[in-house]
TIRO-850062 format. One record per residue (C-alpha): x, y, z. Coordinates in steps of 0.25 Angstrom, whole numbers, plus 5000, padded with zeros to 4 digits. Layout:
! residues N
XYZ ...
***
This chain:
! residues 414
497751284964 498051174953 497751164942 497751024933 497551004919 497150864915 498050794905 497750674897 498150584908 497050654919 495950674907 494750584905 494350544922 493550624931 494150744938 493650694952 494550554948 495750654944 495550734956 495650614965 496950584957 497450734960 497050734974 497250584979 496950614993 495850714990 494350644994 493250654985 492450754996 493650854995 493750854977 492350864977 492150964984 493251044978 492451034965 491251074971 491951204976 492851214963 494051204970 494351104959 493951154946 493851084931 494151184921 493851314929 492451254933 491851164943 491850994944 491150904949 492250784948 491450704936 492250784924 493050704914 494450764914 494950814901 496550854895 496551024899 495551004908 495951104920 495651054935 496151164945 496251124960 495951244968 496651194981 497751234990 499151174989 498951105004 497651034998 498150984986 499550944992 498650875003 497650794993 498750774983 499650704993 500950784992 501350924995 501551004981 502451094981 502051254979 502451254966 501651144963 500251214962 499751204948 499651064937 499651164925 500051274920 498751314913 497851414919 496951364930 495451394933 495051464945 493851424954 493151514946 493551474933 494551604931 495751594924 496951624931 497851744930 499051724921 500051744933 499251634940 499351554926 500951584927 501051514939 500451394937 501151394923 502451404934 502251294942 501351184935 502651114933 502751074946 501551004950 501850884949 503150874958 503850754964 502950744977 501650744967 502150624961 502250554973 500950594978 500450514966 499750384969 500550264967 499950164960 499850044971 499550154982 498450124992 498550274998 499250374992 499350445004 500250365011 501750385015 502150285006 501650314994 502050454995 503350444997 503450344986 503650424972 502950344962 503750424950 505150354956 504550204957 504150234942 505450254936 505950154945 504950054938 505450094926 506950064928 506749944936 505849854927 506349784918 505949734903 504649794901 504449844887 503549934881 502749884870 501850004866 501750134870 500850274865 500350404872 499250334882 499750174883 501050074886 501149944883 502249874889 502749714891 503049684905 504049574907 503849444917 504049514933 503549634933 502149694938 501149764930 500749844943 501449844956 500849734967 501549814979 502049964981 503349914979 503349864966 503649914951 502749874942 502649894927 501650014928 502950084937 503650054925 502850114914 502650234921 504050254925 504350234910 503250344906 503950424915 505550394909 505050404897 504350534898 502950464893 502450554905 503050654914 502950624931 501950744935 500850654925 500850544935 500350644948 498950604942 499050504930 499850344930 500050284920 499550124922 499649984916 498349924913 498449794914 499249694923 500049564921 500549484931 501949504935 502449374929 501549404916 502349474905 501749584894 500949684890 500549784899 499549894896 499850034900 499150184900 500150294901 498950394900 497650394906 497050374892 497850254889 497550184904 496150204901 496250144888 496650024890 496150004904 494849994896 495449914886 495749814893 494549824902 493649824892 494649704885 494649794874 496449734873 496749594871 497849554878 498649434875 499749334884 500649224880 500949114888 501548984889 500548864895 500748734899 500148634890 499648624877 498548714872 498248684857 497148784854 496348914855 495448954868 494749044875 494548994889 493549054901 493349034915 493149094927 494449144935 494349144950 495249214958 496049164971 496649294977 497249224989 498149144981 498349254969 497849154958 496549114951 496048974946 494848974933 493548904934 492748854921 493748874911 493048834897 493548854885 492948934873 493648904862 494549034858 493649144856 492549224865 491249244858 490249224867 489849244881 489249104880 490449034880 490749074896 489249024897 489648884903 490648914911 490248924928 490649044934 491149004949 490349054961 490849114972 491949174968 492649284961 492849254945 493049314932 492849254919 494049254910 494349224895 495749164890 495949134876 497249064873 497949044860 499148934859 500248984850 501248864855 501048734859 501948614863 501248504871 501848554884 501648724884 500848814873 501048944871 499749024872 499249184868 498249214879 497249304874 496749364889 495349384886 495049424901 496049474910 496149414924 497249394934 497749274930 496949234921 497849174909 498649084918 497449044927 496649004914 497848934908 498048844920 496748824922 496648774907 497948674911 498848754904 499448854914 500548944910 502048894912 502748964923 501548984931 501548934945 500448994949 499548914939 500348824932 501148694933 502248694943 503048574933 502848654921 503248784930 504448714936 504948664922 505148804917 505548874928 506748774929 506948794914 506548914911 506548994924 504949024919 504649064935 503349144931 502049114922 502249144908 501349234903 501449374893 500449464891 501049474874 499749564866 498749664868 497649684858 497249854855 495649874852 495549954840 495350104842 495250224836 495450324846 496050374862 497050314869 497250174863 497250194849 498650184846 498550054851 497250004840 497049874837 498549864841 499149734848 500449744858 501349644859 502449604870 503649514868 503749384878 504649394887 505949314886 505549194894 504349164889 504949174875 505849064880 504648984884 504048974873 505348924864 505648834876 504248764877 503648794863 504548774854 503948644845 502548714842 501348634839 500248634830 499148724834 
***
């Protein structure tokens, strides 16, 4: 028998999801029907798989070591039969004896032993059944992370959030098995930092919540607790965070605007192109003012908002604050281009003679373009209200810094 008490990282989703979590190769025939026959209890008393999860809850597993080692995918040791050394509820809702409390209290310490860690899912994993994947220990691949990647700094942090400025080159999120990405990173300094202990991640990850191209430097948003993912996962679903980005553009742009269009993807050649781009002026009032423009037939689209602001302008580049009012992939540098002001260092969209220029003299071999503010709603409460009404702010990297006093240096008149 085990028997699990649910922190604050477990608390607040359904016991049937944390069950699926726990069990990973468990199939929803097999947990049903172990609720239905109280082989798996919620409090001493029968589930049905529906019930919230709340902090102290007691989930016991009445189960034999071979079938949990076999839905669990790893072979615990003996020692490793209880989560907790708090007395656990029998079938019938008993309390155990006091020797039987003594043992768990014994042995709870070793649940969650080296294999369990390793039989975690990895994030990328397809089957985390597979050879590979077990063999691969996610814990080592963190703290590798950790010490490998360079130069990315930590702009805030509190119990349930981490905000950090990833530099030019490195990945938000692994595109391959192989790689080490900034959410290796974080989670290999929680671990180093001892922001959280190694048995936590059999059955909670910390995540980033939002991506940035490789090439695209900034903020990143991070939930180091279940709350805190879910907090700002709704945030910026709901656009609740105003996020900001600087870049340099080709071109003059002399004033304020809030452009809208339709963005079409091209999967097959990883780009996208914009379709009746009109201008509104710098604000968004009204749904009217998307009213004239033609939505495409025929194909995939999204409607997207960018509003700009030029902080710097020579006749040949300007020096623009996005405001991101909707975010799609590619979105700023598409709009730009399709605007005629693509962003410098950008050969995907831009102008290979303006590109050429600066990669010679600058050695600029990428798009400029840094994700630099984020905007807090106001609250008053729950996970997020350290961060009220606050703004977060990165420093531009090095390069672009050089940029902007090589190409902007004479400002004009705005």
């Amino acid at each position: 028998m085990q028997s699990i008490i649910i922190g604050k990282n477990q608390a607040g989703q359904r016991l049937d999801k944390f069950l699926h979590k726990y069990l990973p190769l468990a199939g929803n025939a097999f947990l049903y029907k172990m609720l239905r026959k109280k082989n798996i209890t919620l409090n001493g008393k029968k589930a049905e798989g529906r019930e919230i999860l709340a902090i102290e809850d007691e989930i016991c597993l009445f189960l034999s070591d071979e079938t949990l080692a076999k839905f669990s995918g790893t072979a615990l040791s003996a020692q490793s039969s209880h989560l907790t050394a708090k007395p656990s509820f029998s079938p019938e809702g008993s309390r155990m004896s006091a020797k039987r409390s003594e043992e768990t209290k014994a042995r709870s310490e070793a649940l969650h032993s080296r294999e369990a860690y390793m039989a975690a899912q990895v994030p990328g994993s397809r089957n985390q059944g597979n050879e590979k994947q077990g063999n691969l220990n996610a814990v080592e691949e963190y703290e590798r992370a950790y010490a490998a990647l360079k130069g990315i700094q930590i702009l805030y942090e509190d119990e349930d959030c981490l905000i950090l400025n990833k530099p030019c080159g490195v990945l938000a999120q692994k595109a391959s098995a192989e790689d080490l990405s900034l959410n290796e990173w974080m989670i290999g300094y929680l671990l180093t930092q001892r922001r959280m202990r190694r048995e936590e991640l059999f059955l909670f990850r910390p995540s980033v919540c939002n991506r940035l191209d490789r090439n695209t430097s900034g903020i990143v948003l991070c939930g180091k607790s279940l709350a805190g993912l879910q907090y700002l996962s709704s945030c910026i679903r709901e656009r609740k965070i105003r996020k900001f980005y600087r870049t340099i553009c080709a071109g003059a742009l002399r004033e304020p605007e809030t452009v809208h269009g339709y963005l079409v993807k091209d999967p097959g050649r990883n780009r996208v192109y914009i379709e009746n781009c009109k201008s509104s002026g710098s604000s968004l009032s009204s749904a009217n003012r998307f009213a004239g423009i033609r939505i495409p037939s025929g194909e995939k689209t999204s409607l997207i908002h960018t509003s700009y602001v030029p902080l710097k302008t020579t006749d040949a580049y300007t020096l623009l604050e996005v405001d991101l009012i909707t975010g799609k992939s590619h979105q700023i540098r598409a709009h730009l281009a399709s605007l005629g002001h693509p962003l410098i260092g950008d050969f995907k969209y831009g102008r290979d003679t303006v590109n050429r220029f600066l990669k010679k003299e600058y050695g600029l071999e990428h798009h400029l373009l840094h994700a630099c503010r984020v905007s807090f709603p106001e609250i008053s409460s729950g996970p997020g209200r350290e961060l009220s009404g606050r703004s977060i702010c990165a420093p531009a990297p090095e390069l672009f810094r050089k940029l902007e006093n090589a190409l902007l240096s004479e400002d004009s008149t705005q």
